[in-house]
PDB file of N, CA, C and O in Angstrom:
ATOM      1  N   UNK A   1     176.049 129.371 -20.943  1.00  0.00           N
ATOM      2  CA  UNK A   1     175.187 128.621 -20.067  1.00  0.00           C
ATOM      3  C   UNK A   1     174.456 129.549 -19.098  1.00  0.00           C
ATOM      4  O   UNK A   1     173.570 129.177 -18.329  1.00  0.00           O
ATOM      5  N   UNK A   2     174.780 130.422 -19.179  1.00  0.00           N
ATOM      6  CA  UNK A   2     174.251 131.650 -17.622  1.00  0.00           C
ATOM      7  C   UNK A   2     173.021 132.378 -18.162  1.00  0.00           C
ATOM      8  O   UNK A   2     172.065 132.650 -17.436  1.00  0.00           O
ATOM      9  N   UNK A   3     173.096 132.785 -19.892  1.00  0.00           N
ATOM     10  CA  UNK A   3     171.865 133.317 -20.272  1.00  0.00           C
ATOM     11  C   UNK A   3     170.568 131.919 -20.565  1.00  0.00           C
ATOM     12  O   UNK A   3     169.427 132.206 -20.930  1.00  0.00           O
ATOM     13  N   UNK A   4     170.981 130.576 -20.344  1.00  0.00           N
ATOM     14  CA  UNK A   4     169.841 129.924 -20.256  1.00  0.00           C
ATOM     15  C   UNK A   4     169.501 129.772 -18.973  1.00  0.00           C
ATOM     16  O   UNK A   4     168.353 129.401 -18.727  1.00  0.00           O
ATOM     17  N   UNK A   5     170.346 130.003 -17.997  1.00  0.00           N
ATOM     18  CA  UNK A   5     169.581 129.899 -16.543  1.00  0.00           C
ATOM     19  C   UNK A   5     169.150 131.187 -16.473  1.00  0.00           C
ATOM     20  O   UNK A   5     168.174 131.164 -15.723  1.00  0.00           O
ATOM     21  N   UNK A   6     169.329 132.197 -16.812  1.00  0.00           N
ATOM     22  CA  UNK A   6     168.989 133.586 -16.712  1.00  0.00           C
ATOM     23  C   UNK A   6     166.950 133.459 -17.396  1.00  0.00           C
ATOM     24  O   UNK A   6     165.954 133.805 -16.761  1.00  0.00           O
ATOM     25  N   UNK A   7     167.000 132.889 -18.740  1.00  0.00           N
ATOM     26  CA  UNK A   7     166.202 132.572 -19.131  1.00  0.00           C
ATOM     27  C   UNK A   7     165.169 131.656 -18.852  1.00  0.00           C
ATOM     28  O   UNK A   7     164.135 131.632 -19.521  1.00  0.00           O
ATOM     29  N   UNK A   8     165.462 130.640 -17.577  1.00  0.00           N
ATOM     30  CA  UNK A   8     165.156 130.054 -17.281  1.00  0.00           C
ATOM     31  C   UNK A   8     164.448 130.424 -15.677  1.00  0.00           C
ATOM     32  O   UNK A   8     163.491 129.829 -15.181  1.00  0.00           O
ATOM     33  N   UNK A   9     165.129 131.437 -15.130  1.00  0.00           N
ATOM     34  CA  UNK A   9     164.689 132.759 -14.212  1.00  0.00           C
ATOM     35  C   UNK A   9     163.614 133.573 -14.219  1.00  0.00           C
ATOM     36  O   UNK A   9     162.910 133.962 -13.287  1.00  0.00           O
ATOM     37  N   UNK A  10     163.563 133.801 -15.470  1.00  0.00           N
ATOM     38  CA  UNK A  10     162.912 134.975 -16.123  1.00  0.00           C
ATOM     39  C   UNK A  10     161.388 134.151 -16.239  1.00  0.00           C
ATOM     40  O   UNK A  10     160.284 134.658 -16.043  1.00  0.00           O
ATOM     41  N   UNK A  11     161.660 132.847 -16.588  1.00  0.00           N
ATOM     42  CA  UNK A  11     160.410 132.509 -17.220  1.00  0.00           C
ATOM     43  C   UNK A  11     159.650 131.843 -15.811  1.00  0.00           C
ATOM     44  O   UNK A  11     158.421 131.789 -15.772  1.00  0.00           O
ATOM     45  N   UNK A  12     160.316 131.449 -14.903  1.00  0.00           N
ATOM     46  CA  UNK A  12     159.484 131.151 -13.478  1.00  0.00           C
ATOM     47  C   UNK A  12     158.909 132.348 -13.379  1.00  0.00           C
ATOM     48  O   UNK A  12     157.685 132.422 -13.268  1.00  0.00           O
ATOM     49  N   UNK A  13     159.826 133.644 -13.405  1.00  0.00           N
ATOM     50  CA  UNK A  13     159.332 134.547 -12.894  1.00  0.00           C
ATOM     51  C   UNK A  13     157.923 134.809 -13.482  1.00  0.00           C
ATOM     52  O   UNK A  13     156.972 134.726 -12.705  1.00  0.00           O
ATOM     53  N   UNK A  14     157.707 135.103 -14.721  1.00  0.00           N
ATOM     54  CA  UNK A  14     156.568 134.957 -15.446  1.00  0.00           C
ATOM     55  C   UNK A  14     155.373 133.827 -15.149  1.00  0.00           C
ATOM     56  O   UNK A  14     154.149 133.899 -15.048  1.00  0.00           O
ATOM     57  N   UNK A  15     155.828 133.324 -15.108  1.00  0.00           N
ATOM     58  CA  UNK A  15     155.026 131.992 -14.612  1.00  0.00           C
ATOM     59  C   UNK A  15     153.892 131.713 -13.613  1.00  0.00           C
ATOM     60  O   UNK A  15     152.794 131.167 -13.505  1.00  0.00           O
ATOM     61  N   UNK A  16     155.397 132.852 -12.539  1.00  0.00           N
ATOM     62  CA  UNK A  16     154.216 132.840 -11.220  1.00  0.00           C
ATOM     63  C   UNK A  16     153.208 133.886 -11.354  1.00  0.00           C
ATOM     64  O   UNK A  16     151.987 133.725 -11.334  1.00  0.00           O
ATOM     65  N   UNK A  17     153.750 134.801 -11.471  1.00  0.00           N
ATOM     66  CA  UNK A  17     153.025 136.427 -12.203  1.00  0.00           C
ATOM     67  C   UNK A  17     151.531 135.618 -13.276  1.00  0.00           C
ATOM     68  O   UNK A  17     150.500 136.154 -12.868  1.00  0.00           O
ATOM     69  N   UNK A  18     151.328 135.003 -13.952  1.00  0.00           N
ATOM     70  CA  UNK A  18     150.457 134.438 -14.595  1.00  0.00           C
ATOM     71  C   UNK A  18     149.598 132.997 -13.722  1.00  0.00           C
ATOM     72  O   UNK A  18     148.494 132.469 -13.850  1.00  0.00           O
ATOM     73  N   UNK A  19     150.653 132.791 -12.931  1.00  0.00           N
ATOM     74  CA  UNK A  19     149.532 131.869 -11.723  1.00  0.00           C
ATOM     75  C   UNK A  19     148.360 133.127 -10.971  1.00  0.00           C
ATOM     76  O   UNK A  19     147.139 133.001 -10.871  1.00  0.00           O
ATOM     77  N   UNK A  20     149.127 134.186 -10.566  1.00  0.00           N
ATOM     78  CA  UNK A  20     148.415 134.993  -9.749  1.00  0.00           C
ATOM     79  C   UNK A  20     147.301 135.603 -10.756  1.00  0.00           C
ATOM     80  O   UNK A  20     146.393 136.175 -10.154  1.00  0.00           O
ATOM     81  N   UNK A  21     147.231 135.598 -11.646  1.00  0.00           N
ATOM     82  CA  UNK A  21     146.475 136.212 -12.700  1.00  0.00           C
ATOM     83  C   UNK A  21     145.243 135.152 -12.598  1.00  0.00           C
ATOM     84  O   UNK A  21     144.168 135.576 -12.175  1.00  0.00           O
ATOM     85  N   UNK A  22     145.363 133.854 -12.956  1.00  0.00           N
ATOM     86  CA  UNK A  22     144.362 132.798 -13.286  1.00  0.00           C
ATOM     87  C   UNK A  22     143.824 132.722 -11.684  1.00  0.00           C
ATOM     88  O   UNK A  22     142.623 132.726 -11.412  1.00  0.00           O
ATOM     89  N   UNK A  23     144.512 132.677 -11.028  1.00  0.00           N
ATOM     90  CA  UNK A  23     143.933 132.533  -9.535  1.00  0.00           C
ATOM     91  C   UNK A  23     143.165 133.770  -9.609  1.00  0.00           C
ATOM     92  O   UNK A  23     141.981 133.444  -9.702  1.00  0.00           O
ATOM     93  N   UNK A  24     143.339 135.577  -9.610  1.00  0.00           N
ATOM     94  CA  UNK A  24     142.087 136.097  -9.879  1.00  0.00           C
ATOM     95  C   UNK A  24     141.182 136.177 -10.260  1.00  0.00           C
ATOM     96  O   UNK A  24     140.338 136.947  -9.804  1.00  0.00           O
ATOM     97  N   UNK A  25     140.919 135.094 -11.661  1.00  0.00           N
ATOM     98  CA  UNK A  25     140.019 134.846 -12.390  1.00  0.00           C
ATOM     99  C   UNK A  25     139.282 133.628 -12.026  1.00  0.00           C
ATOM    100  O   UNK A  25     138.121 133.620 -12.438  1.00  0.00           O
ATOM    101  N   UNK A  26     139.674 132.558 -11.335  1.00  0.00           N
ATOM    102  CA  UNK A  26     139.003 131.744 -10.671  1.00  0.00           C
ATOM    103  C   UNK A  26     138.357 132.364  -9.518  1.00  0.00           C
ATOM    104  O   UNK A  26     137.553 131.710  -8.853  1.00  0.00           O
ATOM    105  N   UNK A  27     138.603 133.401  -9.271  1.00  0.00           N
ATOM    106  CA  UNK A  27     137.540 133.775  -8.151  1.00  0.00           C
ATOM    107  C   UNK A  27     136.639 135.010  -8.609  1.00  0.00           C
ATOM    108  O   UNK A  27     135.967 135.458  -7.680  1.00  0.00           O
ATOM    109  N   UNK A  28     136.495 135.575  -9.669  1.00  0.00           N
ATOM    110  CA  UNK A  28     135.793 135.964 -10.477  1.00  0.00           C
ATOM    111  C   UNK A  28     136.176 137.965 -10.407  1.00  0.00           C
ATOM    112  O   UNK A  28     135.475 138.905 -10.780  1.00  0.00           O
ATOM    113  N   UNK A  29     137.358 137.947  -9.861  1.00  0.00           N
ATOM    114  CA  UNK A  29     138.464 138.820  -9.528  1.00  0.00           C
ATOM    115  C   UNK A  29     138.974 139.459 -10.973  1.00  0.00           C
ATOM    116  O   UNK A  29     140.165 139.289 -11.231  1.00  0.00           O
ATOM    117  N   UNK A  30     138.290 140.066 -11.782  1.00  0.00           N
ATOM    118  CA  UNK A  30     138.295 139.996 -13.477  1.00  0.00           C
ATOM    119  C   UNK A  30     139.347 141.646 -12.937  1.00  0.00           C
ATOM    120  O   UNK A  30     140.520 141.387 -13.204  1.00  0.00           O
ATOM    121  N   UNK A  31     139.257 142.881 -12.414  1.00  0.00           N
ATOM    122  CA  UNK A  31     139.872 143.734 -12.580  1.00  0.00           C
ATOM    123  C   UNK A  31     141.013 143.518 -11.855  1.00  0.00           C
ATOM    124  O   UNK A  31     141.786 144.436 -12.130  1.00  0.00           O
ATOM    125  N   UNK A  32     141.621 142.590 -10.881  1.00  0.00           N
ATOM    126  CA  UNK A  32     142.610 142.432  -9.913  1.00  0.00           C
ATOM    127  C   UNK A  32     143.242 141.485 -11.366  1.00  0.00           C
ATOM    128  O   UNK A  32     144.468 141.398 -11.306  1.00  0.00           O
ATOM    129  N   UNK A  33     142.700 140.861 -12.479  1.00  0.00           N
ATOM    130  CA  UNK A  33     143.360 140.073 -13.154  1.00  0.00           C
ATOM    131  C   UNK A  33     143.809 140.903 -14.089  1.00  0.00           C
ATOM    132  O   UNK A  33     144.971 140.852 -14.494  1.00  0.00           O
ATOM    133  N   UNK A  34     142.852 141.827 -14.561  1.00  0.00           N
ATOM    134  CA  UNK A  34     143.843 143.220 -15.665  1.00  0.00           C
ATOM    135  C   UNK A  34     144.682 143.667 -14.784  1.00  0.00           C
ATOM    136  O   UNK A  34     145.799 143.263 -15.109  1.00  0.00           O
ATOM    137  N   UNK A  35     144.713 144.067 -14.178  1.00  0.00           N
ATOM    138  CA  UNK A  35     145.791 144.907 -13.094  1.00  0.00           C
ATOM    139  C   UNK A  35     147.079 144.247 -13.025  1.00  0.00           C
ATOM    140  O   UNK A  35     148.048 144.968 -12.787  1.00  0.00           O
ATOM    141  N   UNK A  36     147.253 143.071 -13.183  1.00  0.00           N
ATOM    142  CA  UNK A  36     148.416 141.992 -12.801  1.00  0.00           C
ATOM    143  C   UNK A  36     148.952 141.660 -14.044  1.00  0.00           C
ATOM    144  O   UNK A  36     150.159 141.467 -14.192  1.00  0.00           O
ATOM    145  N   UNK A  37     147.832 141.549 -15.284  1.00  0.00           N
ATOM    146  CA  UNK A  37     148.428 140.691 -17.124  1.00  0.00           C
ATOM    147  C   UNK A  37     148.834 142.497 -17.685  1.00  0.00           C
ATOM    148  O   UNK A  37     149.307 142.518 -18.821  1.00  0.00           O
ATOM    149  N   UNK A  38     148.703 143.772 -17.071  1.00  0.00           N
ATOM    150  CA  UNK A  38     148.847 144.843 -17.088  1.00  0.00           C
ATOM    151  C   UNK A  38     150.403 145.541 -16.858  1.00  0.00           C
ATOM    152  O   UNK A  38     150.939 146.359 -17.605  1.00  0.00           O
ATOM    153  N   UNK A  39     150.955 144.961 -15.592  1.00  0.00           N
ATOM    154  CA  UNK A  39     151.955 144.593 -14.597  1.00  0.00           C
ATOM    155  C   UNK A  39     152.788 143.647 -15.160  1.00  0.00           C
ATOM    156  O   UNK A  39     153.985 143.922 -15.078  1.00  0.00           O
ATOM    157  N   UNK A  40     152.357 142.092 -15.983  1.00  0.00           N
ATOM    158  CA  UNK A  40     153.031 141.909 -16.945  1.00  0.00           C
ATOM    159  C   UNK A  40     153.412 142.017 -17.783  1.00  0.00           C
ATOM    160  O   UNK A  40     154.429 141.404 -18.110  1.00  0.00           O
ATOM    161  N   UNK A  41     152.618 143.085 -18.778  1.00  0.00           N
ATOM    162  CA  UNK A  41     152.669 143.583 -19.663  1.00  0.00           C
ATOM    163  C   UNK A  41     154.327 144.546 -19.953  1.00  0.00           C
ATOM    164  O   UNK A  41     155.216 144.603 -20.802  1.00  0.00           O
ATOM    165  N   UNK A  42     153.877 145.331 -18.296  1.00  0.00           N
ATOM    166  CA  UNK A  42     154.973 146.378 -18.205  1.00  0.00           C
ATOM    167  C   UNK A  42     156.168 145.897 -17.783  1.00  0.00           C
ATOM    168  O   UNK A  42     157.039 146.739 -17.999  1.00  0.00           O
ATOM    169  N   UNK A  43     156.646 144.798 -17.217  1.00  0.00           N
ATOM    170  CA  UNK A  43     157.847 144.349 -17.060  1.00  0.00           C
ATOM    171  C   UNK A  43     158.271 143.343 -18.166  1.00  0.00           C
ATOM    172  O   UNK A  43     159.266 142.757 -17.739  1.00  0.00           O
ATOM    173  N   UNK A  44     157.939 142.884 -19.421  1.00  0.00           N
ATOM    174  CA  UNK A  44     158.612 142.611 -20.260  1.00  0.00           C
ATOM    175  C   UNK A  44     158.804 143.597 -20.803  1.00  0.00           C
ATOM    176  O   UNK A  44     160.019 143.760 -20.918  1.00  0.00           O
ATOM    177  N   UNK A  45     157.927 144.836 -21.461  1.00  0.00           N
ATOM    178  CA  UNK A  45     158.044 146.321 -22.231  1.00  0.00           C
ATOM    179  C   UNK A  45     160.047 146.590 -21.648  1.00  0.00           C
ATOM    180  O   UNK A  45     161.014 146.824 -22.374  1.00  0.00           O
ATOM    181  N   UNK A  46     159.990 146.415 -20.049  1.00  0.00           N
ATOM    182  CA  UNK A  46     160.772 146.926 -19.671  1.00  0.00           C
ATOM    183  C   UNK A  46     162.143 146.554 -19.762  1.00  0.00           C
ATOM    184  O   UNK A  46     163.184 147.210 -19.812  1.00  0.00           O
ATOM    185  N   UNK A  47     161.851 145.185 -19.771  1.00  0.00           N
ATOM    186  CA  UNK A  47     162.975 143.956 -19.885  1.00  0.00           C
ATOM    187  C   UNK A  47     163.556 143.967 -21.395  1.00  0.00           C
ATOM    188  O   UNK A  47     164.752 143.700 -21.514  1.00  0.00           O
ATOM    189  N   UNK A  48     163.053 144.158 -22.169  1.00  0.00           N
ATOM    190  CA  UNK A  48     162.992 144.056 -23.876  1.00  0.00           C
ATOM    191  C   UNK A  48     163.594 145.961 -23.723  1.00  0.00           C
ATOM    192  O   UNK A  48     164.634 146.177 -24.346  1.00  0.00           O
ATOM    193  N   UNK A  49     163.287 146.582 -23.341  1.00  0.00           N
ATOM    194  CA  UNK A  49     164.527 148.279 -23.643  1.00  0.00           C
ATOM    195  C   UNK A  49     165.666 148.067 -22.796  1.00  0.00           C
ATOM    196  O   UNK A  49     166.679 148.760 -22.892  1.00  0.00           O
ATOM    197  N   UNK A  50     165.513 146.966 -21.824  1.00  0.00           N
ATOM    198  CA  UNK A  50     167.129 146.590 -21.620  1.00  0.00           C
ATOM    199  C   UNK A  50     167.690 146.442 -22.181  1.00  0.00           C
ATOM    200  O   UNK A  50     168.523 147.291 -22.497  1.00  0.00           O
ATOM    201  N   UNK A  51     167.622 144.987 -22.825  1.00  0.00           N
ATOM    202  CA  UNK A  51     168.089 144.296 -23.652  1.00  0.00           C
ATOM    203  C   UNK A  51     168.783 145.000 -24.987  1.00  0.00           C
ATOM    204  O   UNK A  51     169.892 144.750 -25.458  1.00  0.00           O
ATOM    205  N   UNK A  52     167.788 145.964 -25.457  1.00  0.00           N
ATOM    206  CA  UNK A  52     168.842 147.032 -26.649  1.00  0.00           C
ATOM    207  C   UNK A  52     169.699 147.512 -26.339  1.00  0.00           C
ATOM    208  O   UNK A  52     170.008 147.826 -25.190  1.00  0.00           O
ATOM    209  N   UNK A  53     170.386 147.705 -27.508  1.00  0.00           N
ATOM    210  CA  UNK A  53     171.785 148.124 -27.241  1.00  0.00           C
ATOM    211  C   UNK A  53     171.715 150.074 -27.204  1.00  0.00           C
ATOM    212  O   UNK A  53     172.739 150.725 -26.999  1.00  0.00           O
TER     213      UNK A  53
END
């Protein structure tokens, strides 16, 4: 039960990280929005070489 709340953590976390993204792009903030889906990019990369054993 702890890795679905864990999972369930993870994915707010993402969530908000991708609110802040669309909110740059509603204001026409196009390089503050690579910079951030960039930033997401690199913390799953990072999260996923945890995860191996």
């Amino acid at each position: 039960m702890s890795t679905q709340f864990g999972n369930a953590q993870e994915q707010n976390s993402y969530d908000s990280l991708w609110d802040k993204v669309l909110d740059s792009e509603m204001e026409n903030l196009s390089k503050s929005a690579l910079k951030q889906a960039e930033a997401i990019f690199q913390k799953a990369k990072n999260e996923k070489m945890k995860c191996r054993p």
